[in-house]
N, C-alpha and C positions, 0 to 999 in steps of 0.2 A: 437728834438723829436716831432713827430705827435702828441701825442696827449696832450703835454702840455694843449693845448686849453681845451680838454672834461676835463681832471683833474683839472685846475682851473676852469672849468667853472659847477664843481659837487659839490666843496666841498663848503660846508656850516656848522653851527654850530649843532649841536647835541641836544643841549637847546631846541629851539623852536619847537613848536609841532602844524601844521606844521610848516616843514622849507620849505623855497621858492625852488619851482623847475629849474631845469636851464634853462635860458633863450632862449625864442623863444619852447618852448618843451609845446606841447597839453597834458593835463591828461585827463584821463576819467574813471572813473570806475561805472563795473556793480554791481546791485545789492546792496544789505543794507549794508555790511562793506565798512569804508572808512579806507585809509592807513593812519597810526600814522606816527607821525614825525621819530620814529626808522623804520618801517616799508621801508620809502623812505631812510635815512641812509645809511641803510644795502644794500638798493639795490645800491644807486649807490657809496658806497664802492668798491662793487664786479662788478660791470661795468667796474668801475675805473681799479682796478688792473687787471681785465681782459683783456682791450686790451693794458693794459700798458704792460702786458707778452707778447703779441701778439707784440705790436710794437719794443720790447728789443731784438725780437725773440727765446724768453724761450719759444718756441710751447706748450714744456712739461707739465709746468706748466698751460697754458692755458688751455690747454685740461683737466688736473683735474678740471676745474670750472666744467667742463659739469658732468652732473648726471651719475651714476654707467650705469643705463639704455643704456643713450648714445652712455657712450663708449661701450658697447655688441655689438648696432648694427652699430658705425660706429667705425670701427679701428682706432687709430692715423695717419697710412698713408694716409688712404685715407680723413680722414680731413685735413691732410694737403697738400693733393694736392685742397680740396673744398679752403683751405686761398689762393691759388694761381690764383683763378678767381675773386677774388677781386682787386678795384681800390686801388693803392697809394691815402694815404690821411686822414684825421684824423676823422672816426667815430662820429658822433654827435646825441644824438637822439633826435627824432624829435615829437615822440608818443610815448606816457606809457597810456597803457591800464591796470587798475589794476580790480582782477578779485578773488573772491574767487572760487574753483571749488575743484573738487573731485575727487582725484587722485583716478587708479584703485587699488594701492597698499598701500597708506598711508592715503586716509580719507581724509577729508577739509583740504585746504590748499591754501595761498597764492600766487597768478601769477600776475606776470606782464610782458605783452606784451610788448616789446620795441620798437618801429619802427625807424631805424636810416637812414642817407646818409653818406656818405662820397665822397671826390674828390673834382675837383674845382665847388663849389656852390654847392654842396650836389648831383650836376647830373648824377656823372660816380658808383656809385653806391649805391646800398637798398637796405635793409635788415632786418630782423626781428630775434630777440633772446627773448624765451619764456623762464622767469626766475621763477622759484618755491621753494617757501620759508616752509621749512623745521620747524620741531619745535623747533629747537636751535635756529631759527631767522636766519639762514644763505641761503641766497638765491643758487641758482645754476641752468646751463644753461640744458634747456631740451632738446633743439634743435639743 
């Protein structure tokens, strides 16, 4: 399975606040709120089990990570021909940009930038998923 690596290399304990981010991965965040240890949890939870759908090839299920918005404007075919211009190989991210901002429908809320590679050495491809934390704490893909 591809992405054994990102899923053992996400999960940490839930206790700590924070909890260590995964290795080799830059954080940075703008402005006065910093992320609580659930805040990082939650995200890469839904990381996790997202490209773990993606790698099972449950597209389906994938695709409901992404926000209602999303799916409007990108159909499920045609995202799944956008997965089809991706490298084989195990997604890693490499940047989390975490970000409070102001949605135009929901009010402050929660984002974290992703910056990932994947392929051999992270070089055959990158990528970015802007993830938006909802007020039930569950994050979801915008992009």
């Amino acid at each position: 399975m591809r992405y054994a690596v990102l899923i053992v290399g996400l999960m940490f304990s839930a206790c700590a606040d924070p909890p260590p981010k995964p290795s080799g991965v830059q954080e940075r965040v703008s402005g006065a709120y910093q992320p609580t240890g659930q805040d990082r949890v939650a995200l890469y939870a839904r990381m996790t089990r997202y490209w773990a759908a993606i790698d099972a090839g449950d597209l389906e299920k994938a695709y409901d990570f992404h926000t209602y918005d999303f799916r409007e404007r990108l159909p499920f075919p045609a995202w799944t021909r956008q997965l089809q211009k991706f490298a084989e190989g195990t997604p890693k991210p490499v940047r989390i940009h975490w970000t409070k901002g102001v949605h135009r429908h929901h009010g402050p809320e929660l984002y974290a930038i992703v910056d990932w590679v994947a392929g051999p050495d992270g070089a055959a491809t990158k990528g970015r998923l802007i993830w938006r934390q909802e007020d039930d704490g569950v994050f979801w893909v915008e992009n």
